[in-house]
N, C-alpha and C positions, 0 to 999 in steps of 0.2 A: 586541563587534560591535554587540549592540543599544543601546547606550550612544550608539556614533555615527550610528546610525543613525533616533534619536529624536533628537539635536541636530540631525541634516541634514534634519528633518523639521522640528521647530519654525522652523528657519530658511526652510523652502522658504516655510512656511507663513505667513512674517512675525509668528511669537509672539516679541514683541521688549519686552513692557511686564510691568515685573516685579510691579507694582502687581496689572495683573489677573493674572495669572498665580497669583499669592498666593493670589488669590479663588479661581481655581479650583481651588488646593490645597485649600482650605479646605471646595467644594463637593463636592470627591472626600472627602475626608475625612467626610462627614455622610454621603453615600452610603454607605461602611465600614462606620459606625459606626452606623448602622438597621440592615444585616443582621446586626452583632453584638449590638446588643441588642433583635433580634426572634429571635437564638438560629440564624439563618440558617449556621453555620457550614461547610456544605458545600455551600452555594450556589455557584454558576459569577459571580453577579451580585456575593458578596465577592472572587471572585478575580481578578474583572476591576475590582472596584473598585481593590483592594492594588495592581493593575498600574497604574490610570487613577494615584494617588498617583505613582509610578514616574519613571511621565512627567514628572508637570508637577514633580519634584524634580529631576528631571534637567536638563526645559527651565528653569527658575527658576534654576538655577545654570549654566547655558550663559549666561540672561540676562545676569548677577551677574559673567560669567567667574570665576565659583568651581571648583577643581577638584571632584569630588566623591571620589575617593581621599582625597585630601589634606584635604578636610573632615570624612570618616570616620575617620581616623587623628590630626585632629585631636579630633574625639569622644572618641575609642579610649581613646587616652592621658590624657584628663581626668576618665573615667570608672573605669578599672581598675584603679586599686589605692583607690577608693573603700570606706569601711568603713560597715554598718550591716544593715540586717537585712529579710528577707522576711516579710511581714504580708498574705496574704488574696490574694498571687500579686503584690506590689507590692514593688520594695526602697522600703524608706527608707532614707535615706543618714542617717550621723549628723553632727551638726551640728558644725560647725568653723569657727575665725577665718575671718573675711573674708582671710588671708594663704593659707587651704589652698587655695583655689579656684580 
């Protein structure tokens, strides 16, 4: 529900240019990413940032008419049977022909 209801909103709104939209994924994204690395971790201002990201991934692929299931499962599948190993809370994936990918 809230899915369509941030598309019927980016659209009331005329958020139609994917270009900016990028940008402000990208400004959402640095707001996150100061309260993660100022340790801010149960701040309300992370969790409304995580949400502010939400949006504009949502609206950027309403833009794109990208599904976003269908982009997720496109993820899904390219990721899951991926082989390598956790290092300091990071996978690294192990490295394979340019054919594995």
């Amino acid at each position: 529900m809230y899915f369509r209801l941030v598309r019927e909103w980016g659209r009331e709104k005329g958020i139609n240019n994917y270009s900016t939209q990028l940008n402000k994924l990208f400004e959402e994204a640095g707001e996150v990413a100061s309260e993660i690395n100022h340790e801010r971790l149960d701040s309300p201002e992370l969790v409304d940032g995580i949400g502010d990201l939400l949006v504009t991934i949502i609206i950027l692929a309403d833009i794109l008419d990208i599904d976003l299931y269908n982009a997720l499962c496109v993820a899904y599948d390219e990721i899951k049977d991926r082989k390598g190993h956790t290092s300091n809370g990071n996978f690294i994936k192990t490295e394979t022909s340019s054919t594995d990918d």
